[in-house]
VOPA-713377 format. One record per residue (C-alpha): x, z, y; residue in one letter. Coordinates in steps of 0.02 Angstrom, whole numbers, padded with zeros to 5 digits, always signed. Each point is the difference from the previous one (the first is absolute). Layout:
XZYA;...
END
This chain:
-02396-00234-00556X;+00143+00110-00055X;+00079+00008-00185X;+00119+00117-00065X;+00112-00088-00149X;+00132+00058-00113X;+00115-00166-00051X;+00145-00027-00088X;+00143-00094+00031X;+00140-00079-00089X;+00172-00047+00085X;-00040-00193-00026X;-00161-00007+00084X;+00075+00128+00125X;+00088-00138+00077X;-00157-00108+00028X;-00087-00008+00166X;-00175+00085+00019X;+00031+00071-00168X;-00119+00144+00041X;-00131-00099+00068X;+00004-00131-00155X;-00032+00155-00119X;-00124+00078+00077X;-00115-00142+00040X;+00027-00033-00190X;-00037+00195-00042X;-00145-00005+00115X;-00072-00189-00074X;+00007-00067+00175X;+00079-00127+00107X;+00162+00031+00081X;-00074-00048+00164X;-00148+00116-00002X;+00168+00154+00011X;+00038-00015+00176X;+00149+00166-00014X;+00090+00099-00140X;+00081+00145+00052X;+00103+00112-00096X;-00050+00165-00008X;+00151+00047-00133X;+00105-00072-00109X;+00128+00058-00145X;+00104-00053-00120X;-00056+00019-00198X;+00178-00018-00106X;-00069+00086-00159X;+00005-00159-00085X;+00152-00147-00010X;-00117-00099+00096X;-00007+00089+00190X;-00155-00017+00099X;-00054+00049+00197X;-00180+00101-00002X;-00087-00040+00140X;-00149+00089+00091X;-00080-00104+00127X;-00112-00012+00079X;-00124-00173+00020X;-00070-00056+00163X;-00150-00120-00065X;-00071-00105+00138X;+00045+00135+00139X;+00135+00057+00117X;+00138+00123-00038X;-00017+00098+00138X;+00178+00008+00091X;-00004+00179+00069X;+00112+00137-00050X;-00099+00144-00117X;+00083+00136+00098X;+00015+00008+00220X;+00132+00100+00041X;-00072+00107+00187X;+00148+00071+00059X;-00038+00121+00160X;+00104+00019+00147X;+00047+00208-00040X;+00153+00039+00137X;-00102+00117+00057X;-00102+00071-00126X;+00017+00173-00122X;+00169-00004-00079X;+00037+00000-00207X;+00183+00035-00066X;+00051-00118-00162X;+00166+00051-00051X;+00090-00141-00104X;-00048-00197+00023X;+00005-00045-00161X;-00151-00088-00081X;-00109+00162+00016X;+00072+00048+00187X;-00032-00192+00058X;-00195-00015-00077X;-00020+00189+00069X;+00039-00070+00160X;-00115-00159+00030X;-00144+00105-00071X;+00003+00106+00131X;+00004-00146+00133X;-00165-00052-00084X;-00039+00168-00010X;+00039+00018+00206X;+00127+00112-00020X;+00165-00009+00038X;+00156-00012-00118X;+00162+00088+00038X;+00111-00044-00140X;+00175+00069-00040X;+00120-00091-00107X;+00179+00084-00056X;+00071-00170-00040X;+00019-00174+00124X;-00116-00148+00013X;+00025-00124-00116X;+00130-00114+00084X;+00133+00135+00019X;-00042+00071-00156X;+00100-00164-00079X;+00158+00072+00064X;-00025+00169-00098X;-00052-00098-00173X;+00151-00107+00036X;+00133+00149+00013X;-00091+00062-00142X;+00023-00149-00108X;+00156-00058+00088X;+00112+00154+00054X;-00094+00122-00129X;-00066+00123+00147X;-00149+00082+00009X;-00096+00044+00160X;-00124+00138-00053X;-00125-00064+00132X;+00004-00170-00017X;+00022-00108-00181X;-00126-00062-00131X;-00097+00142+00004X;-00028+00066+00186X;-00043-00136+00158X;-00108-00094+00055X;-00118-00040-00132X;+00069+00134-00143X;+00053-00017-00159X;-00105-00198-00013X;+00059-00098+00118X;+00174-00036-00076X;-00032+00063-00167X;-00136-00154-00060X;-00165+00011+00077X;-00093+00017-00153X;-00195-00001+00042X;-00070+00034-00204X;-00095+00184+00015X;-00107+00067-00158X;-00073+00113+00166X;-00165-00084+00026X;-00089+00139+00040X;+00082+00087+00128X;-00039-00122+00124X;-00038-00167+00078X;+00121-00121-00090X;-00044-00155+00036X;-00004+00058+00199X;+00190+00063-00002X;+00049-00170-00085X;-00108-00110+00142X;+00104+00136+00123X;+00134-00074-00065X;-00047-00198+00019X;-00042+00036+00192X;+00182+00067+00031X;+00066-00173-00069X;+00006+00033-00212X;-00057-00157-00092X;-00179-00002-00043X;+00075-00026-00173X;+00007+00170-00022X;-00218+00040-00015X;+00019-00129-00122X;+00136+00052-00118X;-00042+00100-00133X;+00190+00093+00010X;+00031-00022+00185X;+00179-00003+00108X;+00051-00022+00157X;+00182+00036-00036X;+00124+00076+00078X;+00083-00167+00110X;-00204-00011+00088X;-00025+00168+00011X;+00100+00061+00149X;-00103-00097+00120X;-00168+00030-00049X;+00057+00195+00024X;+00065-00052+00159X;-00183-00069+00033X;-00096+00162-00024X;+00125+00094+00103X;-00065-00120+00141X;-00177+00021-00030X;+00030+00193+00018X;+00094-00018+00161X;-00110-00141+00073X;-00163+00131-00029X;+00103+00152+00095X;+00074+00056-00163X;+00174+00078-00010X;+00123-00047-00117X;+00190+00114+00004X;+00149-00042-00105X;+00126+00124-00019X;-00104+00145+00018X;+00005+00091-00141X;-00105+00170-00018X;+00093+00164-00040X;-00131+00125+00019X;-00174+00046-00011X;-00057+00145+00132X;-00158+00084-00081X;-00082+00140+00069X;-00159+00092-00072X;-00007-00134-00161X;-00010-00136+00138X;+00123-00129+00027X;+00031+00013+00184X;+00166-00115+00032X;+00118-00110-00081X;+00182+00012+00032X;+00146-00142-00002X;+00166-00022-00022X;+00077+00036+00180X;-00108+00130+00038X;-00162-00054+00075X;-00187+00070-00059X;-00134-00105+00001X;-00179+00085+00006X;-00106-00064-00117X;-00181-00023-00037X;-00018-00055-00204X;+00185-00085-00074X;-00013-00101-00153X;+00158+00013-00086X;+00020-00134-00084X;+00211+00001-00041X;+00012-00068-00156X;+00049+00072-00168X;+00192-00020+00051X;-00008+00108+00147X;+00087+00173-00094X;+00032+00092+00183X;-00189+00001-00013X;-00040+00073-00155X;+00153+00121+00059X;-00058+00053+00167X;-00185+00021-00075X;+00088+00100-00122X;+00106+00109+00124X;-00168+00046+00100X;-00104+00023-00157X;-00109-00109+00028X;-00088-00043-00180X;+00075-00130-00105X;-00036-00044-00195X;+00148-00057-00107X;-00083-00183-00082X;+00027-00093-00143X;+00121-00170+00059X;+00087-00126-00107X;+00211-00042-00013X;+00124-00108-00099X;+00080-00168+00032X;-00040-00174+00057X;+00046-00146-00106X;+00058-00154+00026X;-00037-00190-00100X;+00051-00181+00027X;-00172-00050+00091X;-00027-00149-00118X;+00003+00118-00167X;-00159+00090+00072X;-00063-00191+00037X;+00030-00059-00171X;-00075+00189-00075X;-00141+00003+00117X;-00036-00211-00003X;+00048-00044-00186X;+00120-00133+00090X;+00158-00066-00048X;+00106-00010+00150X;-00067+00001+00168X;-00194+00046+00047X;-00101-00134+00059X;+00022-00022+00193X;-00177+00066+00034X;+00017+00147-00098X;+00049+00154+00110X;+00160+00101-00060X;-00070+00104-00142X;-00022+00193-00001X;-00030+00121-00119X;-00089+00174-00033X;+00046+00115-00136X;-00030+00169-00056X;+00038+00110-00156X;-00027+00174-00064X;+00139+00105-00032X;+00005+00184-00073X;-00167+00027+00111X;+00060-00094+00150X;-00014-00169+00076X;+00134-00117+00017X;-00053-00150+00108X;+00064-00143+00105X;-00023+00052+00190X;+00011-00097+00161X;+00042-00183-00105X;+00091-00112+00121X;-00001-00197-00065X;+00129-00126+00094X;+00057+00192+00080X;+00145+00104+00049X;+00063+00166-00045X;+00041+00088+00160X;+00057+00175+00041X;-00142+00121+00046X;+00102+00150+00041X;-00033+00097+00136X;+00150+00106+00022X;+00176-00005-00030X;+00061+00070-00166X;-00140-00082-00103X;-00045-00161-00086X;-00177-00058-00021X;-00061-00150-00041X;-00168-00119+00040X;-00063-00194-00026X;-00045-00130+00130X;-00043-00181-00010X;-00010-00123+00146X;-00164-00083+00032X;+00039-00145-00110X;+00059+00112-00137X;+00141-00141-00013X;+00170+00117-00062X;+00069-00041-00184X;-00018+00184-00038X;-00168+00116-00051X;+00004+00163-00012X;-00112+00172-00005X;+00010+00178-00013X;-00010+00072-00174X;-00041+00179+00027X;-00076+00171-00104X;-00125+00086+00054X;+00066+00190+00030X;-00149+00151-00010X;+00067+00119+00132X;-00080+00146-00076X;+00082-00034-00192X;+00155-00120+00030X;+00097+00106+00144X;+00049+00172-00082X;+00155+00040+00082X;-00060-00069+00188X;-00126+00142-00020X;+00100+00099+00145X;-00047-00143+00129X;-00172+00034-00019X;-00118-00129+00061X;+00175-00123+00053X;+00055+00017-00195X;-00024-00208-00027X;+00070-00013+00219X;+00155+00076-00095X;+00008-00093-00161X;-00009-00156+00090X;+00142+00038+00123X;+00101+00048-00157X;-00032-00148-00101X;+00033-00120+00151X;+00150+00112+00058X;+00063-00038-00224X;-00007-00174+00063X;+00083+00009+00141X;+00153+00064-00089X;-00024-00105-00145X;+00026-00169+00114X;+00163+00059+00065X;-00074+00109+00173X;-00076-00130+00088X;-00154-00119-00016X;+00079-00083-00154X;-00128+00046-00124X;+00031+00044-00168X;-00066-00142-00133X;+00015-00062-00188X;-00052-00135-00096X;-00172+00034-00057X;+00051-00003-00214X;+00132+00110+00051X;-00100+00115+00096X;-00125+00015-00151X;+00146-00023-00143X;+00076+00133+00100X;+00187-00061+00042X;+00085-00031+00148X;-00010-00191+00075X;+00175-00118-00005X;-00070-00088+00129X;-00161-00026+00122X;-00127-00146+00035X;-00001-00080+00160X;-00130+00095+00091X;-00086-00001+00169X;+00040+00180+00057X;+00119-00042+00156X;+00110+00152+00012X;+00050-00049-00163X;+00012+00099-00197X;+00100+00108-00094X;+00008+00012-00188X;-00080+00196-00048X;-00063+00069-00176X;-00186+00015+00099X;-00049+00031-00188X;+00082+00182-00004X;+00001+00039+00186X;-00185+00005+00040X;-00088+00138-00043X;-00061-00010-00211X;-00158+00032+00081X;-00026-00167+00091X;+00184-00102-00085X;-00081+00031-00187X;-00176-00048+00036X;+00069-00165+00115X;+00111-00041-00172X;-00161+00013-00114X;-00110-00097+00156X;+00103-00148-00004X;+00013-00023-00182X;-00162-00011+00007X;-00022-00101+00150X;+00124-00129-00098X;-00155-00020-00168X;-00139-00028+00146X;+00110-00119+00084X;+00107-00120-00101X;+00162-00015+00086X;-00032+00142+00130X;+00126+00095-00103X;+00167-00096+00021X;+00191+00040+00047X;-00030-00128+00169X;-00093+00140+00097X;+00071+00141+00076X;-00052+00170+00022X;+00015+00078+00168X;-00021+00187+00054X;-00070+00089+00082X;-00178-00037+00042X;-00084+00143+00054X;-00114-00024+00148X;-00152-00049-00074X;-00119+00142+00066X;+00023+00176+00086X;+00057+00114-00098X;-00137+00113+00106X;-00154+00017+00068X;-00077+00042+00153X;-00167+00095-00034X;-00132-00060+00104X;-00197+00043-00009X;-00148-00107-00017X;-00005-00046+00180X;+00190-00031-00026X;+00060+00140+00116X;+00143+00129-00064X;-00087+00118-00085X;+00112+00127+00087X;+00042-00076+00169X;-00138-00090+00098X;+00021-00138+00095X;+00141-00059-00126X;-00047-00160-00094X;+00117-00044-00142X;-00013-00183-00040X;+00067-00140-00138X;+00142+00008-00116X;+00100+00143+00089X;-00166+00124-00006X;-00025-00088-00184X;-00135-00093+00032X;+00042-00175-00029X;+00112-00102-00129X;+00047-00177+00093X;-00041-00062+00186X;-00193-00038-00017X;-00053+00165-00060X;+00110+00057+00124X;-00072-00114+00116X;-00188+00056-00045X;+00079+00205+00000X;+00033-00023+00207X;-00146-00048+00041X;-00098+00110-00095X;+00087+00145+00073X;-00007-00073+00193X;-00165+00016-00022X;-00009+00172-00087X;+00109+00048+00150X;-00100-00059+00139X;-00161+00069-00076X;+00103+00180+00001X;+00000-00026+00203X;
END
């Protein structure tokens, strides 16, 4: 017999072995030895109250067997030789895309702009180090995209777009801790992350798969509505049956070259402003009503936040606990900045993005004249502002977060994470009124829900403006172009996803959207 339980536990009888077991024999009015397994089917943290608590669901093997085999089998067939599908981009989407059509039986030809993920490090490091950007290969584009060394955040709202639990047990197979079907906020983090990507980039070679770095796509040949070829950087065309373009939502020359060839675009809704920065034990004592240091089995504490400004949203974005700031720029000339954490989520810092939602169609008067790449433009201007405003490299541009909302110019900084370092800017007059005014009024506010969340020992840091593509990529019900069959856009660059499961669940809906086109 099988029981599903909810329990509750406190941090003192946390620490006590068979914990589980002892409360739900005495839930159930039975004898410990009639449960012969407990197995955690989630668990969170409750911190509403000063005394914190774990909820468990589990569930209770009574006299019987767990049974030991894995809920999903991963068939992987041998496809060197069978009908060919094009996945530009192997990000989350581009990588799922891929070993669906191996189950599938068809055959994955993947193109990635950027390098795999060990010679990526050298790019991040000139980034953070030497403050150079190469456009094809930093935080955003590479093996992996924009996740694997910007956090590895696993939370989606997107449970109906797709098999979630299978992309997470995907996940466990190419070597992610099992801890992650159980959590009810998973992570991987950024320091594990690299070689589980390096993983799936095996399974789609070992099944006849291709995988090529470097190879970035300049040009879309389309004759008679039909997507015929796919062109690269040094000159070669590559005839094509279906390609799932799956980019990601920093991939401009994209949106630009779609543009140029008028192919149809929609100008979307996105989100922009800054990413903040706090002492990581001032969110523990906010979020765990401690005094000092959080209990050693309590993980570092996050946060979510949101607040409605003259009509719009302001909301915490991308929250990075025991993180990093690190510069997400992916050009020279700009400053943009993202969150990670390691796996262990063990840094003295937190921080998130604070950002405002912008409506493209009321918000964006005078970018009217870029037509459907009006917020493409607004976002290179505002990240270009910061640019300048950190002195004209990838110094970013920061204040104090009481000055930022008092509205004066900071004496000095907080230590902070970001490794290419800060520069003292009035953020508060600089960014636009549209998103700077609305931030001011957001954190105020953030400061009454959160005692202490408003305090002169956090820094504000600009600019963080990556959150989601700034346009879509129309697609019909099947998931095809409307305009231009045989083109699949997929994930956060078509704006279809918000965060690497969705993005995750995206791919594979669209390999096999494309293979059914065949």
């Amino acid at each position: 017999m099988v029981t599903e339980l909810q329990l509750r536990v406190n941090l003192v009888e946390e620490r006590k072995d068979n914990i589980l077991q002892l409360k739900a024999a005495k839930k159930l009015g039975i004898a410990t030895t009639d449960i012969t397994s407990v197995k955690v089917l989630r668990k969170s943290i409750d911190a509403r109250k000063k005394e914190v608590v774990f909820n468990y669901k589990v569930a209770v093997y009574i006299n019987e067997l767990q049974p030991d085999t894995p809920e999903y089998i991963f068939d992987y067939q041998e496809v060197s030789n069978s009908k060919e599908i094009h996945i530009v981009g192997f990000g989350p989407a581009g990588m799922y895309a891929a070993l669906r059509c191996i189950e599938l039986g068809y055959k994955p030809i993947v193109l990635e702009r950027g390098k795999n993920v060990q010679d990526r490090r050298r790019d991040l490091r000139a980034i953070n180090q030497f403050h150079e950007v190469n456009p094809d290969s930093n935080y955003c584009f590479g093996e992996g995209g924009a996740g694997t060394y910007s956090d590895g955040k696993l939370y989606t709202r997107s449970l109906k777009r797709g098999d979630v639990r299978k992309i997470f047990e995907n996940l466990v197979y190419h070597g992610a801790t099992d801890q992650i079907l159980v959590d009810a906020h998973p992570h991987i983090g950024t320091n594990k992350l690299p070689k589980i990507i390096q993983n799936i980039r095996e399974t789609i070679l070992k099944h006849g798969g291709e995988v090529h770095f470097e190879t970035r796509v300049t040009d879309f040949i389309v004759k008679n509505n039909k997507l015929q070829a796919i062109q690269l950087q040094n000159g070669t065309e590559m005839a094509v049956n279906a390609v799932i373009l799956a980019t990601g939502h920093s991939a401009r020359d994209i949106y630009e070259l779609l543009h140029k060839k008028d192919i149809l675009l929609k100008a979307k809704s996105f989100a922009m402003g800054v990413r903040v920065e706090h002492p990581q034990e001032i969110i523990d004592q906010i979020q765990y009503s401690c005094a000092g240091k959080r209990d050693e089995l309590l993980p570092a504490a996050a946060y979510s936040l949101v607040h409605q400004v003259g009509n719009r949203g302001v909301y915490s974005f991308c929250m990075c606990p025991g993180g990093f700031i690190v510069p997400a720029a992916t050009a020279n000339g700009e400053v943009v900045v993202n969150g990670m954490s390691p796996s262990r989520r063990n840094n003295k810092f937190a921080n998130s993005g604070i950002v405002v939602e912008i409506n493209v169609d009321k918000d964006l008067p005078k970018y009217e004249k870029y037509g459907v790449l009006k917020g493409l433009q607004y976002q290179k201007d505002l990240e270009k502002l910061a640019f300048n405003a950190g002195g004209k490299s990838q110094v970013a541009p920061a204040q104090r977060l009481t000055d930022f909302v008092e509205g004066r110019l900071s004496s000095s900084l907080n230590d902070c994470s970001y490794q290419p370092g800060l520069n003292s800017s009035p953020l508060h007059s600089l960014l636009p009124k549209l998103i700077g005014s609305r931030l001011r009024k957001g954190f105020a506010a953030f400061g009454k829900k959160m005692h202490g969340y408003y305090t002169a020992e956090a820094n504000v840091v600009g600019v963080e403006s990556r959150t989601s593509s700034p346009v879509n990529i129309p697609r019909k019900e099947n998931l095809e172009h409307p305009q231009i069959s045989g083109l699949f856009p997929c994930g956060e660059g078509g704006g279809y996803a918000g965060g690497i499961i969705s993005a995750a669940m995206d791919g594979e809906r669209c390999a096999e959207a494309a293979i059914a086109s065949l």
